[in-house]
C-alpha positions as CSV (number, residue, x, y, z in Angstrom):
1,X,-80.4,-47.7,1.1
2,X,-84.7,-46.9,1.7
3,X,-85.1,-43.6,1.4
4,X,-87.6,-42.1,4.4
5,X,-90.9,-44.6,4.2
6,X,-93.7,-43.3,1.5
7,X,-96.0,-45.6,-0.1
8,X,-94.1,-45.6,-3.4
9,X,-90.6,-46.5,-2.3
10,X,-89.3,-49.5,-0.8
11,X,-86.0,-49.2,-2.5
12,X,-83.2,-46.9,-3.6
13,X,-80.5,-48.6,-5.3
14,X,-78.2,-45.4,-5.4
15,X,-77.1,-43.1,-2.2
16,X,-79.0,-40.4,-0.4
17,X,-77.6,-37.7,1.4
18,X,-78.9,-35.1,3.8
19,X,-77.6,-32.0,5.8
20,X,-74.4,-33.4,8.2
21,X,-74.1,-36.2,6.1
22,X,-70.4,-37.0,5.0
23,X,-69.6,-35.9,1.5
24,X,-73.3,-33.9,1.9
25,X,-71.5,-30.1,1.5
26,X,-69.6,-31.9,-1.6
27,X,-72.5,-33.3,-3.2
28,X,-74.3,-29.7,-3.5
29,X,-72.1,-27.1,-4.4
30,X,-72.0,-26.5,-8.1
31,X,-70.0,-24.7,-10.3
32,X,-70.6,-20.5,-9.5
33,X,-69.3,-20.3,-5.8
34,X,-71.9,-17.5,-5.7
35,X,-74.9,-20.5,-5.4
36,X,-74.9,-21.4,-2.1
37,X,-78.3,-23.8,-1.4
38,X,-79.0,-26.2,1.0
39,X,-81.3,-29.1,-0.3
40,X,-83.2,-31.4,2.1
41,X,-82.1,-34.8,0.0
42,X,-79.4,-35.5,-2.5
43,X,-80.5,-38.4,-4.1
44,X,-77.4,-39.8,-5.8
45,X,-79.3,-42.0,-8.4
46,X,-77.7,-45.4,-9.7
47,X,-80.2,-46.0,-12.9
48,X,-83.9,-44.5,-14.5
49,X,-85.5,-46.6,-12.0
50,X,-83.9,-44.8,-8.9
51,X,-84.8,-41.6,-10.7
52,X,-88.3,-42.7,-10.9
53,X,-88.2,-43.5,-7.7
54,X,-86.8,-40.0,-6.1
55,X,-89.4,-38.3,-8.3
56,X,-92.2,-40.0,-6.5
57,X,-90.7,-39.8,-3.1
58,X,-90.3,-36.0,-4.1
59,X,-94.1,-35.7,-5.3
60,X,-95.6,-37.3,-2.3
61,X,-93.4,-35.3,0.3
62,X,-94.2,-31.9,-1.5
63,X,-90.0,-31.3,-2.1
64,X,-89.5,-29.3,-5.5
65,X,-87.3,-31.1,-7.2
66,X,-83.9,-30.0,-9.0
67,X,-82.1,-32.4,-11.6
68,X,-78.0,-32.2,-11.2
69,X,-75.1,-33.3,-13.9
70,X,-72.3,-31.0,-14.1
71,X,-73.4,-28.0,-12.2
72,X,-72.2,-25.6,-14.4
73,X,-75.7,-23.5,-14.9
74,X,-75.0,-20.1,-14.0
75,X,-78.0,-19.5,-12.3
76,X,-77.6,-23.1,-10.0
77,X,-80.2,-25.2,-11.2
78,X,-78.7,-28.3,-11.0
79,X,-79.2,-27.4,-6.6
80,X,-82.5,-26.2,-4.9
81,X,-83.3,-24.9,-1.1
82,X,-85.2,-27.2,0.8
83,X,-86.2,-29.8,-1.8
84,X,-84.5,-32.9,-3.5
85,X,-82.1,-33.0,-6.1
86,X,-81.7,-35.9,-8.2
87,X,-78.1,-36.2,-9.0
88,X,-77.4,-37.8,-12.3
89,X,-73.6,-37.9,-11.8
90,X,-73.1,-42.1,-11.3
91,X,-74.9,-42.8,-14.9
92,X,-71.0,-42.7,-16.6
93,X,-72.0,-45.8,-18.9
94,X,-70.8,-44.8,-22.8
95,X,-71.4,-47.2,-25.4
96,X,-69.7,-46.3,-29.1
97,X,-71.8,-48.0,-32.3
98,X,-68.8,-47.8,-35.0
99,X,-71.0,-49.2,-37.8
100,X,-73.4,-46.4,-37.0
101,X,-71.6,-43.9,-35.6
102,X,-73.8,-43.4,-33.3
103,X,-72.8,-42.8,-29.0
104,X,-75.4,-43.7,-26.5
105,X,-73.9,-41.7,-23.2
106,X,-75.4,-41.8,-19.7
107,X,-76.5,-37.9,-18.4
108,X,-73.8,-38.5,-15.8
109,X,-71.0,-38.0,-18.2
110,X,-68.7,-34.9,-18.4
111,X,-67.6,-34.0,-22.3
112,X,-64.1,-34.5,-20.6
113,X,-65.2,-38.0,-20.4
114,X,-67.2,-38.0,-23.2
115,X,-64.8,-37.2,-25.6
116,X,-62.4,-39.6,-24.3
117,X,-64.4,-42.6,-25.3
118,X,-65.6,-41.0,-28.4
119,X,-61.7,-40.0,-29.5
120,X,-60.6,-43.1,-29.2
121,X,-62.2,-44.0,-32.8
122,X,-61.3,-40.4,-34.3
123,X,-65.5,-39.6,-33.4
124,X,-67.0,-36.4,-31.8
125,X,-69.9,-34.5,-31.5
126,X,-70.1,-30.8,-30.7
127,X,-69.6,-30.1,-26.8
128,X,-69.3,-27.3,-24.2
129,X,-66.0,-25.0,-24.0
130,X,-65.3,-26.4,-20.8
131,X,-64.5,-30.1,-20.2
132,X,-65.8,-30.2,-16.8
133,X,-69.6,-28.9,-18.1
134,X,-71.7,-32.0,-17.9
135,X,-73.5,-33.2,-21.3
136,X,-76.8,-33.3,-20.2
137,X,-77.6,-29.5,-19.4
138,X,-75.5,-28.9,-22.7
139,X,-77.6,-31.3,-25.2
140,X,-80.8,-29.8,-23.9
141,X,-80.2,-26.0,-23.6
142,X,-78.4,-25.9,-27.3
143,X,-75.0,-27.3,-27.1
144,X,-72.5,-24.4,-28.2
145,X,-69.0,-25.5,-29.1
146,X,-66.0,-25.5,-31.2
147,X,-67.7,-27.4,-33.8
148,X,-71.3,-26.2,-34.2
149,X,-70.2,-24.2,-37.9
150,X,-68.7,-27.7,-38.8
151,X,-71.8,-29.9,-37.1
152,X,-74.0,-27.8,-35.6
153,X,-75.2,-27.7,-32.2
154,X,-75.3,-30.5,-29.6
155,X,-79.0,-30.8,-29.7
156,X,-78.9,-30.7,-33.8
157,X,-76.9,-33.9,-33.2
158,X,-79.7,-35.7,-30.9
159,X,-80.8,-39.0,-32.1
160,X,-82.8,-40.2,-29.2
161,X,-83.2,-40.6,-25.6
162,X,-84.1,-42.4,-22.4
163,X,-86.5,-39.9,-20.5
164,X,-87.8,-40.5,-16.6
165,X,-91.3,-38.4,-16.8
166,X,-92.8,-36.5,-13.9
167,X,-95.2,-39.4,-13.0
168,X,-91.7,-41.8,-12.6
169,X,-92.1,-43.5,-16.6
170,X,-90.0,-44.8,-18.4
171,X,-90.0,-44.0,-21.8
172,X,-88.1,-43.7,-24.8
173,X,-88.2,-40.4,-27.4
174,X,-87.0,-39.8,-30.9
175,X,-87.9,-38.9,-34.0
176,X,-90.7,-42.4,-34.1
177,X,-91.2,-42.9,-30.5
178,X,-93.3,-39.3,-28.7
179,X,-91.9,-37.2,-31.5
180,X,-93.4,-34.2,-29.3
181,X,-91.1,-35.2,-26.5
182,X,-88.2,-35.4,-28.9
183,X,-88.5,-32.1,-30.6
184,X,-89.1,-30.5,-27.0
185,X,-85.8,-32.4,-25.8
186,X,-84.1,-30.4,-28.5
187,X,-83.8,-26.8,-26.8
188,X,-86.2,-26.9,-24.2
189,X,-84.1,-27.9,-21.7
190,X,-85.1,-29.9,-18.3
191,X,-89.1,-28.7,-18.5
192,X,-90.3,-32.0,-19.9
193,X,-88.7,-35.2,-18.0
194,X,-85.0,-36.5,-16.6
195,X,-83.0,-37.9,-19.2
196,X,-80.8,-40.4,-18.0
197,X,-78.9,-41.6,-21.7
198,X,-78.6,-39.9,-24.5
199,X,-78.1,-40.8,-28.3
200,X,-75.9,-38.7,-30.0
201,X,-74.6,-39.0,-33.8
202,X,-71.2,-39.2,-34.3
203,X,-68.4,-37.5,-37.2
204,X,-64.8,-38.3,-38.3
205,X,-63.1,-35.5,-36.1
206,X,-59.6,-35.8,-34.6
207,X,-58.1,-37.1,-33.2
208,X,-55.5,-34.4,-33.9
209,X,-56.6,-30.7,-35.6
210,X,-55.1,-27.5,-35.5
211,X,-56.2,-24.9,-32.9
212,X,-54.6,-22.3,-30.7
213,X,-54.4,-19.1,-30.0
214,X,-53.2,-15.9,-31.9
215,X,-52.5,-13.2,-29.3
216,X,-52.8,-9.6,-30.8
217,X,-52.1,-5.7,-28.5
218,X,-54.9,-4.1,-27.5
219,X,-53.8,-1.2,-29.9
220,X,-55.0,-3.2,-32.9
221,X,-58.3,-4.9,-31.3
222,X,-60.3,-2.7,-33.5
223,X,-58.6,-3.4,-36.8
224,X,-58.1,-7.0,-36.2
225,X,-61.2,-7.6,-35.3
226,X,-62.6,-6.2,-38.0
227,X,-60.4,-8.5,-40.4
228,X,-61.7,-11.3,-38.2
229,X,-65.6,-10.3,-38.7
230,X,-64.5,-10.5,-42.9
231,X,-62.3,-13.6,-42.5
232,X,-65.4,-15.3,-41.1
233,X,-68.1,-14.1,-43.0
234,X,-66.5,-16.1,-46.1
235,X,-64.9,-19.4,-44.2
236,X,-65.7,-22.7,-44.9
237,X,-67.3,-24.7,-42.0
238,X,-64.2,-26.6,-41.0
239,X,-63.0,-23.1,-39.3
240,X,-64.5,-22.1,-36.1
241,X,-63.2,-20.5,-32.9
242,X,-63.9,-17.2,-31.5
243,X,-62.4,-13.9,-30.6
244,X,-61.7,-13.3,-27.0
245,X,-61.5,-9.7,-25.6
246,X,-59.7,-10.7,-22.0
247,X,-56.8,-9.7,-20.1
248,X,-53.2,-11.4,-20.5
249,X,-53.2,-14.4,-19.2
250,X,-49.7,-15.5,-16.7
251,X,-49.0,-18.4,-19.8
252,X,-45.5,-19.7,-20.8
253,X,-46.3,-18.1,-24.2
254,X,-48.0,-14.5,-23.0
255,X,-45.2,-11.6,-22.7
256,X,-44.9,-10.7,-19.8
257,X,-45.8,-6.7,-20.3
258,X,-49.4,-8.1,-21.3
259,X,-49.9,-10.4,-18.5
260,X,-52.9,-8.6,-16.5
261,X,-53.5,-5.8,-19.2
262,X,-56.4,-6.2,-22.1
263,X,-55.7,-8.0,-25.3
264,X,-57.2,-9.7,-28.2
265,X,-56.9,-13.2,-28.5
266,X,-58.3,-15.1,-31.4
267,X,-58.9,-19.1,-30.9
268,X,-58.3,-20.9,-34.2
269,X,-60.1,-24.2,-34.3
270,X,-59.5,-25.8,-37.7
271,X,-61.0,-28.9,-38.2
272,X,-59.2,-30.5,-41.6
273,X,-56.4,-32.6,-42.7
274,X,-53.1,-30.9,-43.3
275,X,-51.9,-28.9,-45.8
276,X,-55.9,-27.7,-46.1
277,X,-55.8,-26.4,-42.1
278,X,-53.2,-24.3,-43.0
279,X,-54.6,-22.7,-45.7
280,X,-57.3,-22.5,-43.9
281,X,-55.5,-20.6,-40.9
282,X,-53.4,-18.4,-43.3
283,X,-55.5,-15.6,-43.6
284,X,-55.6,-15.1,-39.8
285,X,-51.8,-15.2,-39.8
286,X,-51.6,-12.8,-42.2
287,X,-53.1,-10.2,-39.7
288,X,-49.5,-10.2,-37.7
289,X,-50.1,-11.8,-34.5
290,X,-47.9,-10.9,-32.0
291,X,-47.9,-14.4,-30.5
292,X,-49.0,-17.7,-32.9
293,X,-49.7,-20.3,-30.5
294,X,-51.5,-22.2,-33.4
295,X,-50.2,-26.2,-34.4
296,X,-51.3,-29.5,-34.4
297,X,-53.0,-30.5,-30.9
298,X,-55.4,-33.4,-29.7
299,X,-58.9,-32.3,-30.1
300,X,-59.1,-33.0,-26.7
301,X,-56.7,-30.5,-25.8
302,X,-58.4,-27.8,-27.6
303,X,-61.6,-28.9,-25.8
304,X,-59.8,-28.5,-22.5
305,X,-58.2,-25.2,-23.6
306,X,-60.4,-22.9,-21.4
307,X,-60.4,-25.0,-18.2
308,X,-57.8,-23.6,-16.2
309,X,-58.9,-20.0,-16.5
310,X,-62.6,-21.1,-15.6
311,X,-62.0,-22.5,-12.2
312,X,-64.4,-24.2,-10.3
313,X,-66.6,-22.5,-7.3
314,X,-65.6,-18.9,-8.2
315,X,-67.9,-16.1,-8.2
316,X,-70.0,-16.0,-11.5
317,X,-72.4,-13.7,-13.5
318,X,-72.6,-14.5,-17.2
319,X,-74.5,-12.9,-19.9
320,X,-74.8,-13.4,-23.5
321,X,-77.0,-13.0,-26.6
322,X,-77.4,-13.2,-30.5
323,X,-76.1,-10.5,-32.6
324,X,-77.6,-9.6,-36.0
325,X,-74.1,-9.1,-37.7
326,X,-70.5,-7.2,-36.1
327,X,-70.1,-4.2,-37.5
328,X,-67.9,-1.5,-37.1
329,X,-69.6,-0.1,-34.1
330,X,-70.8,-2.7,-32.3
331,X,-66.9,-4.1,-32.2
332,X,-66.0,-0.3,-31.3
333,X,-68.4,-0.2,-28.2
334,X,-67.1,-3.8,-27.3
335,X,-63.6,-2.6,-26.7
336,X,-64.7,0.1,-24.9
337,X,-66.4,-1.8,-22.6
338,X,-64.2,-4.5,-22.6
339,X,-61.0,-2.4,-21.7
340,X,-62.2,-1.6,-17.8
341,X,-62.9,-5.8,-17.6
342,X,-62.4,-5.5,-13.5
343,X,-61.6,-9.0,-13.2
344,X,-58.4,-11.1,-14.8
345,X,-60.5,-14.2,-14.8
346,X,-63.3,-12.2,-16.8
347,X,-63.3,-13.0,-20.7
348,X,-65.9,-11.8,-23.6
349,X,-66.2,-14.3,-26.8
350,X,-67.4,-12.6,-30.0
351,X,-68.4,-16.3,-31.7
352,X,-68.8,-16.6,-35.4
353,X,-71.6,-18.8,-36.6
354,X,-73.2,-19.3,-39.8
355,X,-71.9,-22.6,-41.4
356,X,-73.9,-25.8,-40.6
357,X,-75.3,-24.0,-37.2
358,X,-77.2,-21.8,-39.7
359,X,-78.4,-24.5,-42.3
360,X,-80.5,-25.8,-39.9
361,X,-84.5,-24.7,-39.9
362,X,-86.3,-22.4,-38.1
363,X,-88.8,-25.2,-36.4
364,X,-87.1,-28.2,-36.9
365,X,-85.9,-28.1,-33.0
366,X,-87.0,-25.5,-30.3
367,X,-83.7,-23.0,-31.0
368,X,-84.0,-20.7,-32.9
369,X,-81.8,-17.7,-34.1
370,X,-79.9,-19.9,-36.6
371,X,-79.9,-16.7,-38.8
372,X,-77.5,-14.8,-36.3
373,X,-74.2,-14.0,-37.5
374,X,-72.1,-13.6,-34.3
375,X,-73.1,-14.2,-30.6
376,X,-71.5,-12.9,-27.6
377,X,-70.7,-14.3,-24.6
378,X,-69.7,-12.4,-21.0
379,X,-68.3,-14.9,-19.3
380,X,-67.4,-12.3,-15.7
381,X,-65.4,-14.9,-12.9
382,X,-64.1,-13.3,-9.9
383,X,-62.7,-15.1,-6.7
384,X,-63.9,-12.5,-4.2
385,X,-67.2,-12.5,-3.3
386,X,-66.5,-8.7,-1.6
387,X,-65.8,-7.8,-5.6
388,X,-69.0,-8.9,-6.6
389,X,-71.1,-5.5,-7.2
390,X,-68.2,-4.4,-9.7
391,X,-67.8,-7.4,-11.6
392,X,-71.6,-7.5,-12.1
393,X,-72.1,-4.0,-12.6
394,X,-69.7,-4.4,-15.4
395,X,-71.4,-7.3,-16.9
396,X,-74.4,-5.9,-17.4
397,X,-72.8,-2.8,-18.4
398,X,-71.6,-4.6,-20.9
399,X,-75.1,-6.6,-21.8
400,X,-76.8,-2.9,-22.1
401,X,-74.3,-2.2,-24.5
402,X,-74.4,-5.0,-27.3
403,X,-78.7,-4.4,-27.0
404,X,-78.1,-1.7,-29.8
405,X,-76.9,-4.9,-32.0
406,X,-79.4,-7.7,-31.5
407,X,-82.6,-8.7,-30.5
408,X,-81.7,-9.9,-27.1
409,X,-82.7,-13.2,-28.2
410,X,-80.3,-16.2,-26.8
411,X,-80.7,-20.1,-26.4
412,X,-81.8,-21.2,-22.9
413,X,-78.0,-22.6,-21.4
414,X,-77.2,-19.0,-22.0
415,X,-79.6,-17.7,-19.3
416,X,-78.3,-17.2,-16.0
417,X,-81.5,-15.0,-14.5
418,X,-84.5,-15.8,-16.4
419,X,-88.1,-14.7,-15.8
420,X,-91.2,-15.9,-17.3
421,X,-91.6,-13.2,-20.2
422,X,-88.0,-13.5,-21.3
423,X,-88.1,-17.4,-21.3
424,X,-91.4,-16.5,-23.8
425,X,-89.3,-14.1,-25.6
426,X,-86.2,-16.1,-26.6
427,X,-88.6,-19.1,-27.8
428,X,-90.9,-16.6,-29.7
429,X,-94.3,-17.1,-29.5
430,X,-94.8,-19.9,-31.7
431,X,-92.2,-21.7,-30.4
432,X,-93.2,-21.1,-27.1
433,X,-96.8,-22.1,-27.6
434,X,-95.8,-25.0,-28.9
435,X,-93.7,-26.3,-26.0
436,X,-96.6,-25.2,-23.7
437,X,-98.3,-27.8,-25.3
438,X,-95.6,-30.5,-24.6
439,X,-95.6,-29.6,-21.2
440,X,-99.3,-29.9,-21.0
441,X,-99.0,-33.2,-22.0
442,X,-95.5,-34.6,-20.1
443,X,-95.3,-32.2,-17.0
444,X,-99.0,-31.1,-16.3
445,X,-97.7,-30.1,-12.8
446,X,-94.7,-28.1,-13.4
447,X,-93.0,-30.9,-11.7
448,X,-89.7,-29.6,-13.3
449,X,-89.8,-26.0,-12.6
450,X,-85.8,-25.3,-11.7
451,X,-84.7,-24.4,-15.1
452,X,-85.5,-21.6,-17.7
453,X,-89.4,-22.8,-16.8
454,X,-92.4,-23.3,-19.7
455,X,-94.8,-23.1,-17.5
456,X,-98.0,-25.5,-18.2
457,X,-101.5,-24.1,-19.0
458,X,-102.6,-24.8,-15.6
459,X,-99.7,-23.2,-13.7
């Protein structure tokens, strides 16, 4: 299909889409309901060479330009007002080098899909908490999951990439080939090109671990979680999870006198063979849940585990940050706060880290913070948008009250309402500086400006 004449396209092998176009309204809403845009093109791409080709269209029509995979950035960059987004969502293609263990995996891919493929030979790489979250947006922003204290983040895993610059090349960046590029790629998000396949390295997970969830009253969220904080300051790397502060959840295995009233939930994801898991696990048991939901399950499962609470197109306003440690009164002031949570979609994670997130140095990608101990993660959903000054009063309620216990300093998927200085801040200023620089020499223009932006030395 030819996209509207300009002197640089004759061809677009993929699918464009404009207002009152069928499957148009489809095609841009993303994953908070709250985002509500209306771009002039949807440019559904079909390869790097369409991509190239909607980026030059884009240039020479003066349309800002937004780049789309999962949709699941909470502050909708992956859909713009007025200009063209480049959807990434047909590039599915997943190749799986056994001898290697290596993945190369189109940016159209979910890590629902991704893990499929990758599963299949007892192989994974960290990836989001949601199935549905798309692994481009992931990879670049950090890549927090289950099994970054086991194998570090998403982007610690990146072993190259196929990147579409702002002048519509194709090149290829890794650790060889524009090492700039590549270290940029690791943390800096969507500021330096459209990736359109990714290489990822690959580890002997699954296909079955033990995970689950141990559900504890309210009455004892202090003193477990306290346990928890000691538990984890001593575990190997194989255990990860996180603590959840969240109302009861309707599930088969949630009595029924909790359902809708706050309760501690801890999610066990232990990632070794058995007998080891369970010795692993025991010392979590030992604090007396009042419901063990923890066995054997398909990695894939436990991967999918927070799906059906996180529904799509719901109102959403997330915050989250690094915390220097947990101690007794920063988990005191999280209760509190966490005990008026106004929505029964609403969840806070208090997420362990250390282990091979923390081995990694300060430099060696563009996150940074690998010497936090915990982070936290408000995660506020609510269906009605009439509830929405509550819900985000209450978030940010609850942001203003875990400041006391960190720096405020958080990797870039984690920001849902950035502005220039505190894109600057979480980088720190060498960091920073040095990304300016990449973006001086890849995006000179600020071509891609909708995300957490580094703006070039000419902006």
């Amino acid at each position: 299909m030819s996209i509207t004449a300009t002197p640089y396209i004759d061809e677009f092998a993929g699918t464009i889409l404009s207002p009152g176009d069928a499957g148009y309204d489809a095609a841009r809403a993303v994953f908070n309901g709250a985002i509500d845009r209306r771009p002039a093109l949807i440019a559904q791409v079909a390869d790097a060479r369409d991509v190239a080709a909607a980026l030059r269209h884009a240039q020479h029509k003066g349309l800002l330009v937004a780049v789309r995979c999962g949709g699941h950035s909470g502050a909708g960059f992956g859909v713009i007002e007025d200009g063209l987004v480049i959807d990434v969502r047909r590039l599915k293609r997943v190749e799986v080098d056994l001898a290697r263990r290596v993945v190369r995996a189109g940016a159209g891919l979910t890590w629902g899909e991704l893990d499929a493929a990758t599963q299949a030979h007892g192989l994974a790489v960290t990836g989001g908490r949601m199935s549905t979250t798309g692994i481009a947006g992931l990879t670049l922003g950090s890549g927090s999951g289950w099994l970054e204290r086991k194998l570090g983040l998403t982007a610690d895993n990146l072993l190259g990439a196929t990147v579409v610059t702002a002048d519509g090349d194709i090149v290829r960046a890794d650790a060889s080939q524009h090492p700039d590029l590549f270290w940029a790629l690791r943390g800096g998000g969507g500021n330096f090109g459209v990736v359109t396949e990714f290489e990822l390295a690959l580890h002997p997970v699954g296909p079955m671990i033990t995970g689950g969830m141990l559900l504890f009253e309210w009455e004892r969220a202090r003193e477990v979680l306290a346990a928890y904080r000691d538990v984890m300051a001593q575990a190997p790397d194989e255990l990860g999870g996180c603590a959840a502060l969240q109302l009861g959840p309707p599930a088969p295995f949630v009595p029924a006198a909790l359902v809708g009233r706050p309760v501690l939930a801890i999610i066990v994801a232990a990632f070794a063979e058995e007998p080891a898991a369970q010795r692993l696990i025991a010392p979590l048991r030992a604090l007396r849940p009042l419901v063990d939901a923890v066995a054997p399950m398909p990695y894939v499962a436990l991967q999918q585990i927070t799906d059906e609470g996180c529904p799509h197109g719901v109102q959403n306003h997330w915050k989250a940050a690094f915390l220097d440690d947990l101690p007794d009164a920063a988990i005191a002031d999280a209760i509190q706060v966490a005990a008026d949570i106004p929505s029964p979609l609403t969840v806070v994670l208090l997420q362990p880290l250390g282990g091979a997130y923390g081995r990694v140095e300060e430099g060696a990608t563009a996150l940074s913070h690998r010497s936090a101990r915990w982070a936290y993660h408000a995660l506020s959903l609510w269906p009605d948008p009439s509830d929405s000054a509550v819900n985000r009063a209450w978030t940010t309620r609850f942001a203003e009250t875990m400041a006391a216990y960190g720096d405020g300093g958080v990797h870039p998927n984690h920001v849902s309402d950035p502005a220039g200085e505190r894109v600057r801040a979480f980088y720190g200023a060498a960091t920073y500086e040095r990304l300016v620089a990449v973006k001086d020499r890849w995006d000179p223009r600020n071509v891609f400006a909708a995300n957490q932006n580094i703006r070039p030395s000419a902006s």
